[in-house]
Structures are given as C-alpha cells and as structure tokens.
LUMBA-987383 format. One record per residue (C-alpha): z, x, y; residue number from 1; residue in one letter. Coordinates in pm, 1 decimal, always signed. Each point is the difference from the previous one (the first is absolute). Example, Ala and Ser with C-alpha at 12.3 -4.5 7.8 and 13.67 -1.06 7.14 Angstrom:
! residues 2
NODE         c3         c1         c2   pos   code
NODE     +780.0    +1230.0     -450.0     1      A
NODE      -66.0     +137.0     +344.0     2      S
END
This chain:
! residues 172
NODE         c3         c1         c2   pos   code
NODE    -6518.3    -2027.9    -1453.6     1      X
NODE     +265.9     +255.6      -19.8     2      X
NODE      -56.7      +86.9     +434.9     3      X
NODE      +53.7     -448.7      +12.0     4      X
NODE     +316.6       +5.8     -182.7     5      X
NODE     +141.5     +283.1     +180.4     6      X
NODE      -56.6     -131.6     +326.0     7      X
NODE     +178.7     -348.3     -106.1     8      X
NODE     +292.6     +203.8     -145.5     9      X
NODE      +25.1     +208.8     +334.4    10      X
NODE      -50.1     -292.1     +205.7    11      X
NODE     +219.0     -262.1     -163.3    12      X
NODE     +299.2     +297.0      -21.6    13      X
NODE      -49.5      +46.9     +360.6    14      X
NODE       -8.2     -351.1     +169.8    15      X
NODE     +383.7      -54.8     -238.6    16      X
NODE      +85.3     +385.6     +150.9    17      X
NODE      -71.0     -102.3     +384.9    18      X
NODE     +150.6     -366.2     -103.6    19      X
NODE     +291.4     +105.8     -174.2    20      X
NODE      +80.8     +249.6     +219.3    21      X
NODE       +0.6     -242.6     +300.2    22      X
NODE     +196.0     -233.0     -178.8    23      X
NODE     +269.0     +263.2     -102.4    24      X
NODE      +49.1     +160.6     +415.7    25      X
NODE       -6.9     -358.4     +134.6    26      X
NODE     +209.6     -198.4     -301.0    27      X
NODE     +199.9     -232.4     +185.1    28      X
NODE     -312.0      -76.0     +226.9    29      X
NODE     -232.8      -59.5     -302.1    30      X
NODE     +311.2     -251.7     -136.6    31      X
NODE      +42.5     -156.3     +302.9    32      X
NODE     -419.0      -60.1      +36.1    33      X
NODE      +15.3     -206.7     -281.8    34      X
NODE     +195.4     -290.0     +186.5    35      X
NODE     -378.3      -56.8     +145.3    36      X
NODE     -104.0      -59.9     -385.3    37      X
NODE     +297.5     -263.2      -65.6    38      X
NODE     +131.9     +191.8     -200.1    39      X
NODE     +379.7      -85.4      -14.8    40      X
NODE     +322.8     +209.3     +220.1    41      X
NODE     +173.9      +65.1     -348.5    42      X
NODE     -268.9     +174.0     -201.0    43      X
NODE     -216.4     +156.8     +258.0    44      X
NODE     +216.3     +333.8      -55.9    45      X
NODE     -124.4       +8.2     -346.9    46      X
NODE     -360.2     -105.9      +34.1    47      X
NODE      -67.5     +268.8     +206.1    48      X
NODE     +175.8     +234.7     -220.6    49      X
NODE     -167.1     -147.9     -307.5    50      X
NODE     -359.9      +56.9     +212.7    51      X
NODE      +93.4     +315.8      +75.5    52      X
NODE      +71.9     +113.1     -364.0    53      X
NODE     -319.1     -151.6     -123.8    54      X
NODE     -196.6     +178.9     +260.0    55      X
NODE     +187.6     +364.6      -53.7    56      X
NODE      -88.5     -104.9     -354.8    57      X
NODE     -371.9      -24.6      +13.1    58      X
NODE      -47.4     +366.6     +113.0    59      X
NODE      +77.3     +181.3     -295.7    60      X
NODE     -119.3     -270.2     -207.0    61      X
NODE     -351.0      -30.5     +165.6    62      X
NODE       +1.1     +383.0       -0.9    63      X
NODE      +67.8     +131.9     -379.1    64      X
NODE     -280.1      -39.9     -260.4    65      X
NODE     +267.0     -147.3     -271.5    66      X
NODE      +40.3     -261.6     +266.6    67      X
NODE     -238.8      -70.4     +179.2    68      X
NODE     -140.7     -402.9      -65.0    69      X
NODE     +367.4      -80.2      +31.7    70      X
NODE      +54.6     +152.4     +321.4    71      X
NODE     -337.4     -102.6     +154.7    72      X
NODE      +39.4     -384.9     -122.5    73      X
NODE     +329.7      +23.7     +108.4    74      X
NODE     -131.0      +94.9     +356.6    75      X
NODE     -284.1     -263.5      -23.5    76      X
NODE     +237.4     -236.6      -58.4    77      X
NODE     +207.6      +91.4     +268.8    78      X
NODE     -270.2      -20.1     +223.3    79      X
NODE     -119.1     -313.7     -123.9    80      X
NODE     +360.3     -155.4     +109.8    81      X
NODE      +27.1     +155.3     +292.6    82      X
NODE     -323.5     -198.2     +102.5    83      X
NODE      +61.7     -317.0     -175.2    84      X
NODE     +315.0      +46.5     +250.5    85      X
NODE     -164.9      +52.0     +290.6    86      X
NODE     -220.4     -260.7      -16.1    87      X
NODE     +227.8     -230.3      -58.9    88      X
NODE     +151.1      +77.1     +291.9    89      X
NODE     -305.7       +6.8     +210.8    90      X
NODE      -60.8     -332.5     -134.6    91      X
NODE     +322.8     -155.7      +87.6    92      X
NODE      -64.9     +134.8     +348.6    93      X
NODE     +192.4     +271.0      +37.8    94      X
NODE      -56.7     +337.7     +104.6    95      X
NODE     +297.8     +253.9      -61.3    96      X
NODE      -67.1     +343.6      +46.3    97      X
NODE     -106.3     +215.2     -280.2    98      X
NODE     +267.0     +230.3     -119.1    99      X
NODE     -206.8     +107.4     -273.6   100      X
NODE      +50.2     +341.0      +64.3   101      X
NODE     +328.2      -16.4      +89.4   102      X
NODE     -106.1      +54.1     +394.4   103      X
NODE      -35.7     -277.9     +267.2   104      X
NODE     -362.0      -99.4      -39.6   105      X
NODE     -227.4     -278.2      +98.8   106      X
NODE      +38.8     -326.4      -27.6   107      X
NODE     -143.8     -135.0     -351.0   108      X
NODE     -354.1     -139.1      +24.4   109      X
NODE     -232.4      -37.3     -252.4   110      X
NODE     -150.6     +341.6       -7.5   111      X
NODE     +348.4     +137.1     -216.5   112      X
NODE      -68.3     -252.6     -272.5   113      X
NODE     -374.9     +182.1       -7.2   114      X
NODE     +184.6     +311.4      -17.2   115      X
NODE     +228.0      -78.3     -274.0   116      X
NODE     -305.1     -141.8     -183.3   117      X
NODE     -184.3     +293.0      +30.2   118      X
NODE     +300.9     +264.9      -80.4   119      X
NODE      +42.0     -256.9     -320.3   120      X
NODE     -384.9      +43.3     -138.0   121      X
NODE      +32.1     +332.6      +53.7   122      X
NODE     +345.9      +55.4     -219.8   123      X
NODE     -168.5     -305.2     -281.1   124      X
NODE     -333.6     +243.4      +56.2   125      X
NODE     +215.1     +295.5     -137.4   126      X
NODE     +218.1     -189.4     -256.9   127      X
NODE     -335.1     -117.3     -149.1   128      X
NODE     -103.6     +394.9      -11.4   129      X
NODE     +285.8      +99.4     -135.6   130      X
NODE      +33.8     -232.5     -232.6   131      X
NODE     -359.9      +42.2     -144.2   132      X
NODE     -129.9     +360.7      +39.8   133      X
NODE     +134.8     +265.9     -223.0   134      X
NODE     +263.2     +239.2     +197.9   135      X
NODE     -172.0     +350.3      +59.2   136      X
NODE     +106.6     +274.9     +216.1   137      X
NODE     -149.3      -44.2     +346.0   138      X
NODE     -182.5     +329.1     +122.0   139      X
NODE     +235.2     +111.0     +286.6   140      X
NODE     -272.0      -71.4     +271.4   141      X
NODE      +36.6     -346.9      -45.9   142      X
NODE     +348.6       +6.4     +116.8   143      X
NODE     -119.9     +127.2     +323.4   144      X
NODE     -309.8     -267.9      +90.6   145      X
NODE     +207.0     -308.5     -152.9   146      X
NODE     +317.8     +174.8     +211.1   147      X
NODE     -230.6       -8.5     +305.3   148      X
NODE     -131.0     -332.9      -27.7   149      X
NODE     +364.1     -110.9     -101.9   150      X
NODE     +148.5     +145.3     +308.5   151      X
NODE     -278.1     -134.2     +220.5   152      X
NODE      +41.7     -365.5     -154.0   153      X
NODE     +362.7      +67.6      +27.7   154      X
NODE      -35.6     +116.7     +365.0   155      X
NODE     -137.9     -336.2      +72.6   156      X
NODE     +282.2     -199.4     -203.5   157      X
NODE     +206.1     +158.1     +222.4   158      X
NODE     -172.2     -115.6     +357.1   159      X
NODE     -111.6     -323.0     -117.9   160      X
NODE     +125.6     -214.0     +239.4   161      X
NODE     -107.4     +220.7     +294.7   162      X
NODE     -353.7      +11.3     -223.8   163      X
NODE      -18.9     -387.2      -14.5   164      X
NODE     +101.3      -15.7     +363.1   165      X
NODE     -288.2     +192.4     +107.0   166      X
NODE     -275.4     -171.5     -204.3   167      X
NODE     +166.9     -345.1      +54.1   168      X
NODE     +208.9       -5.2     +320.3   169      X
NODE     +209.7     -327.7      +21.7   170      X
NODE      -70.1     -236.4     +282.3   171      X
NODE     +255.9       +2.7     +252.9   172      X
END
C-alpha cells in the first residue's frame, strides 16, 4: 500500500507544481482566461490568485506525512471542480482553451473532464490510504519506483492534449 500512496502523493504534488507554476509565469493570462468561464471583469484578478494559492498549497500539503489526507482531498477536490467546470462549459457549448497549465492548450473537450476525474481518484485513492494505514517509514527504494511511475504519469499530464490528439484527432 505504502508504493500506492506514494505515487498519489508524488503525483497529486506534481500536477499543482506544473499547474501552479503555469498559472504564476502567465498570471494575467490565466485571469484574463477566466472571462471564457463567466466569471465576472471585477473579481477575475482574485480568482485566479485565490486558484493559484490553493494549488501552491496542495504541494506541501499532499507531500508531508502530518498532512497528507488534507492535502490530497484538498487536491481531489480541486480536481473535482475543475471538471464539474469544464463540463459545464462543454455543455453550454463552449469550448475555451484550456489554460490549465497556465500554457495555451487545446480547446476543452470532454477528454479533460476524464482527466480531472482520473487525477481526482487517484488523490481520494491516497487520502483513503493515508487516512487508514498506519504511517511507517517507506524503505528508500520505494521512493525511486513510485518516483518513476510518478514522473512517467506526470510526463503524460504534461502532453495530454497532444496525447488525446493523437488517439482522438478532431474532425476538421
């Protein structure tokens, strides 16, 4: 169980790192992104402050023992809004771009709610661990295989809409 949790920890703190830290070099574009979401001229500033916070947040939350089911319910939850969002938008017909790292991605389809849902079971996947399994000291070789497989699912985070394009090319 212990190689499950630490893959969930690595992988939740990483998808807030590369999100966060798209957010934070493109600020202004992230804030001005959200017009596509309705969200109104005079608070947009601040949401995407307040998303950015909560994001840098998760990371060391996610990542120390002491805090661990905060952080990774924190980052379910997250994710869980972030598709409930984008679905929402989908279903109203639109199709902004994804800023969700902070770069100029795709347009949103419904492959980034999948996404989101997945990321989400696997931080609620390592809340539950945490939660319920007795804290032990990992032996140091799990740090490298959960590392691996964390940069690898990370790796893919990363290219996902160049991923999705390949497997599902849109018509046109």
């Amino acid at each position: 169980m212990i190689y499950l949790l630490l893959t969930s920890q690595f992988v939740t703190a990483g998808v807030f790192s590369l999100s966060a830290y798209g957010k934070v070099r493109e600020q202004s574009e992230f804030a001005r992104s959200l017009a596509d979401f309705h969200v109104p001229p005079r608070v947009r500033v601040a949401v995407a402050a307040a998303v950015t916070a909560v994001e840098v947040a998760v990371i060391p939350l996610a990542l120390l023992p002491a805090t661990a089911v905060a952080g990774l319910a924190l980052g379910a939850v997250l994710l869980l809004g972030f598709a409930a969002v984008i679905g929402l938008t989908l279903r109203r017909g639109r199709r902004p771009r994804c800023r969700c790292f902070g770069a100029v991605g795709a347009p949103l389809r419904g492959a980034h709610v999948v996404r989101n849902g997945v990321l989400a079971a696997i931080a609620t996947a390592g809340a539950v661990l945490a939660a319920t399994h007795q804290a032990v000291a990992p032996p140091i070789g799990s740090f490298v295989v959960t590392g691996v497989l964390a940069a690898a699912l990370l790796a893919a985070v990363a290219n996902f809409d160049d991923l999705v394009e390949v497997v599902a090319p849109r018509a046109g």
